[in-house]
C-alpha positions, 0 to 999 in steps of 0.5 A: 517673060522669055523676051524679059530674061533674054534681055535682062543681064545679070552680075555675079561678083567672085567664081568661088563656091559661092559663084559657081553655085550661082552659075549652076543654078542657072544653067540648071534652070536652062537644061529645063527649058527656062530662058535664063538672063546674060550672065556675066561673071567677074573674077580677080583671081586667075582661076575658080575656087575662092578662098580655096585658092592656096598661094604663097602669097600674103599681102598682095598678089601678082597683080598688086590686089590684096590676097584673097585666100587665107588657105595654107600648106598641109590644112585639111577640112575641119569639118566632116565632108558629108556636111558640104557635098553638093546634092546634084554632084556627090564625092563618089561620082567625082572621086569613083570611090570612097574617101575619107571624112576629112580630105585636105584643101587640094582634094576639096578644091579638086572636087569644087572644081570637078562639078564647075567642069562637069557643067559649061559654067566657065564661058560666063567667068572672067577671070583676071578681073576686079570689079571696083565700083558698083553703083545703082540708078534710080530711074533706070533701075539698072546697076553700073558696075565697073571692072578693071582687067588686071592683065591689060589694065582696061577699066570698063563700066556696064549696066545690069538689072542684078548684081550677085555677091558671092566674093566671101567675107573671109579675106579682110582681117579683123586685128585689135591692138594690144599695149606694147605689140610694137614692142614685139620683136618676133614674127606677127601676122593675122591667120590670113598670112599665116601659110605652114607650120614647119617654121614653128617647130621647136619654137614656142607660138601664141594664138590670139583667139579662140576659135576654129582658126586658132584650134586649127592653127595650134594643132598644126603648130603641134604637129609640126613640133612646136615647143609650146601653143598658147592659145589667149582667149577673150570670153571663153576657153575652148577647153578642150584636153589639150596635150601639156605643151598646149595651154589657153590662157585669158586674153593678153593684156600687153607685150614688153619685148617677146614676153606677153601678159595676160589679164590673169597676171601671167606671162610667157616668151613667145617666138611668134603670134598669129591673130585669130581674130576673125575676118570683117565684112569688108566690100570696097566695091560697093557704096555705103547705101548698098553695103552689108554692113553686120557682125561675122553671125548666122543671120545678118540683118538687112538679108532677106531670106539671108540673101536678098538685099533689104536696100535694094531687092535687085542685088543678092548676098551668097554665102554672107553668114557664120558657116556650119554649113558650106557648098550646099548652103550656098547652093540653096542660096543660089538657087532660090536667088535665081528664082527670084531673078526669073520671076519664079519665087515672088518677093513679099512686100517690104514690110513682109520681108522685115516681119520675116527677118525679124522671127528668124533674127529673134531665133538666132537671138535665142540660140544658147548652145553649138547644138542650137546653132547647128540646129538653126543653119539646118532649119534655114537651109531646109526653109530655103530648099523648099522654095526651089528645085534643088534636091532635097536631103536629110538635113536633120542627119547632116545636123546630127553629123556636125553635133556628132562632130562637135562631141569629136573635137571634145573627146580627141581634139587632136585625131578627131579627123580619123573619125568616119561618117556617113554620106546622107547623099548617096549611103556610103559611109566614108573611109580610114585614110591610109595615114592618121592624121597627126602623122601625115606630113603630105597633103597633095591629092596625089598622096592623098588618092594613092593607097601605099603600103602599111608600115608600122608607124602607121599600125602603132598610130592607128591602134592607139587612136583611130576610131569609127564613128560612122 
């Protein structure tokens, strides 16, 4: 076995969370004593992190690539941070202290990049470099993946005997078309483009969605001043008790010039419209009979396990559905990939793996309520951690802090990011940061770590909205 893994070459596509997880799960498995393959690991970007990457860039990026990122100025977690922490890399041993529940993407991306620091994980990563075919030989069982170095322009092809998918499906842009949108005089971009707020202020903005990016969106537009937030939706509200300069309206029927209409009969003027339409699964690299093909969902058919690929066991998705879990999902994806990759998990027979798909794909059918849901991801993360060695945490609790979550948004859409909880890590229940969300306009990790003086804008805020849901 140890000749088999010293010869045996490995592929991982993308050194964002998901990749990097890849990457520590098999270095952890080499700090046992286990022999580990040649691990080579193909990045576009010029540094780890993925989709939390900011740019300023929309578009392409420097080197003509489309911009993965979909980050943008002053965005903060929308979900609790003791629902992602990574169970073998706790906030407090990178931070030395406790922080808040919801820091902004600098402080995560910090934190992402603390644990790839911490590890020897970067002498596998290429940066700069985009894989832009992969293919597969039937006879030699080996994938042929070919790579373009954006700094040089050199394309090389080699062979490998896994291939590890861990690029993200939130960078290809879903946008539908509306009668009229030609028409639209003002600025149009999906949520992918969309990089700040502050150019919103006194104008009025339509969203088109009615899901977390759009939630998001319109209450950075609110609290960067914004005239008026519409939100337009196509099934349901998000009903929250929005202030009355945000409204949600049903789904645009057409635009004629800057005014849009919507199915109900009403109509607005808008100055700007951002699509919050979701992403697709888009993986240009790879030929149709290897793809992921399915909808943005908890459990995409075709994956065993959520991760081993139906059409071929050798190649492996990371990170591939619907997320109310994040880092240690993928984590625990990872970890159970690389065991399978060392012959330490042994896959079922094909139709095994169906009849396993099929009980969990029938669940996911059943699932009723954001409760369910949260329910159902917890499940199939805990299912995942007992195959492996990654250290096991309450999963149940981290499902009662994202229901707990949820009720949050529904009691105080706009503060519920001042809420605290508690680490099921390491029981250190998180901090108030210093400013209430709503009027912290600096959301560098250097503002965010300092502790500067209360002010009085600050006491008048808090006593009004604060709350301590640890």
């Amino acid at each position: 076995m140890e000749m088999v893994m010293k010869n045996k070459r490995v592929a991982i596509i993308g050194a964002g969370p998901s990749g990097i997880a890849q990457l520590r799960a098999f270095e952890s498995a080499e700090k046992q004593g286990h022999e580990i393959p040649e691990l080579v690991c193909f990045e576009k970007q010029d540094t780890w992190g993925g989709q939390w990457n900011y740019s300023w860039r929309t578009g392409t990026d420097s080197y003509g690539e489309p911009v993965h990122s979909s980050m943008y100025r002053n965005l903060w977690s929308n979900g609790p941070k003791e629902v992602l922490e990574f169970a073998e890399y706790s906030f407090d041993e990178h931070f030395g202290k406790p922080i808040s529940s919801y820091p902004p993407r600098e402080v995560l991306w910090d934190y992402i990049a603390g644990r790839a620091k911490k590890s020897n994980v970067e002498k596998y990563i290429k940066f700069a470099h985009v894989v832009r075919w992969v293919s597969f030989d039937e006879a030699t069982k080996l994938f042929t993946v070919t790579v373009e170095n954006l700094r040089t322009g050199e394309t090389s092809s080699d062979t490998y005997d896994n291939v590890i998918v861990g690029a993200g499906h939130f960078s290809f842009p879903n946008v539908p078309h509306f009668d009229g949108v030609e028409t639209f005089p003002g600025q149009i971009m999906h949520a992918h483009e969309f990089r700040g707020a502050e150019a919103v202020a006194d104008k009025d903005i339509l969203l088109i969605g009615a899901s977390y990016s759009a939630e998001d969106i319109g209450t950075q537009a609110y609290k960067m001043g914004a005239r008026s937030v519409t939100f337009s939706y196509r099934s349901n509200p998000m009903g929250y008790e929005w202030p009355e300069e945000m409204t949600e309206l049903p789904l645009v029927e057409r635009f004629d010039g800057s005014e849009v209409h919507f199915v109900n009969g009403e109509k607005r003027k808008v100055d700007i419209v951002v699509f919050c339409t979701g992403y697709l699964h888009h993986y240009p690299f790879m030929p149709s009979e290897l793809t992921l093909s399915s909808p943005n969902n908890l459990y995409p058919d075709t994956l065993y396990r959520g991760v081993v690929s139906e059409a071929n066991n050798q190649l492996f998705w990371l990170g591939a559905q619907d997320q109310w879990l994040t880092f240690n999902m993928f984590d625990a994806q990872a970890w159970y990939v690389r065991d399978v990759i060392l012959g330490r998990v042994a896959l079922p027979s094909k139709e095994a793996q169906r009849n396993h798909m099929d009980k969990w794909l029938s669940r996911f059918e059943g699932l009723k309520s954001e409760n369910d849901q949260i329910d159902f991801q917890c499940d199939y993360v805990e299912d995942l951690i007992d195959q492996t060695d990654y250290p096991s945490f309450d999963l149940k609790e981290v499902a009662n802090i994202l229901k707990g979550w949820v009720k949050s948004k529904e009691e105080d859409i706009l503060n519920y990011r001042d809420y605290t909880y508690t680490s099921v890590m390491t029981g250190t229940t998180s901090v108030e940061h210093h400013t209430p969300w709503m009027i912290e306009l600096d959301d560098s990790l250097e503002r965010y770590l300092s502790e500067p003086q209360e002010d009085e804008a600050r006491q008048v805020y808090r006593g009004k909205k604060v709350r301590d849901k640890a």
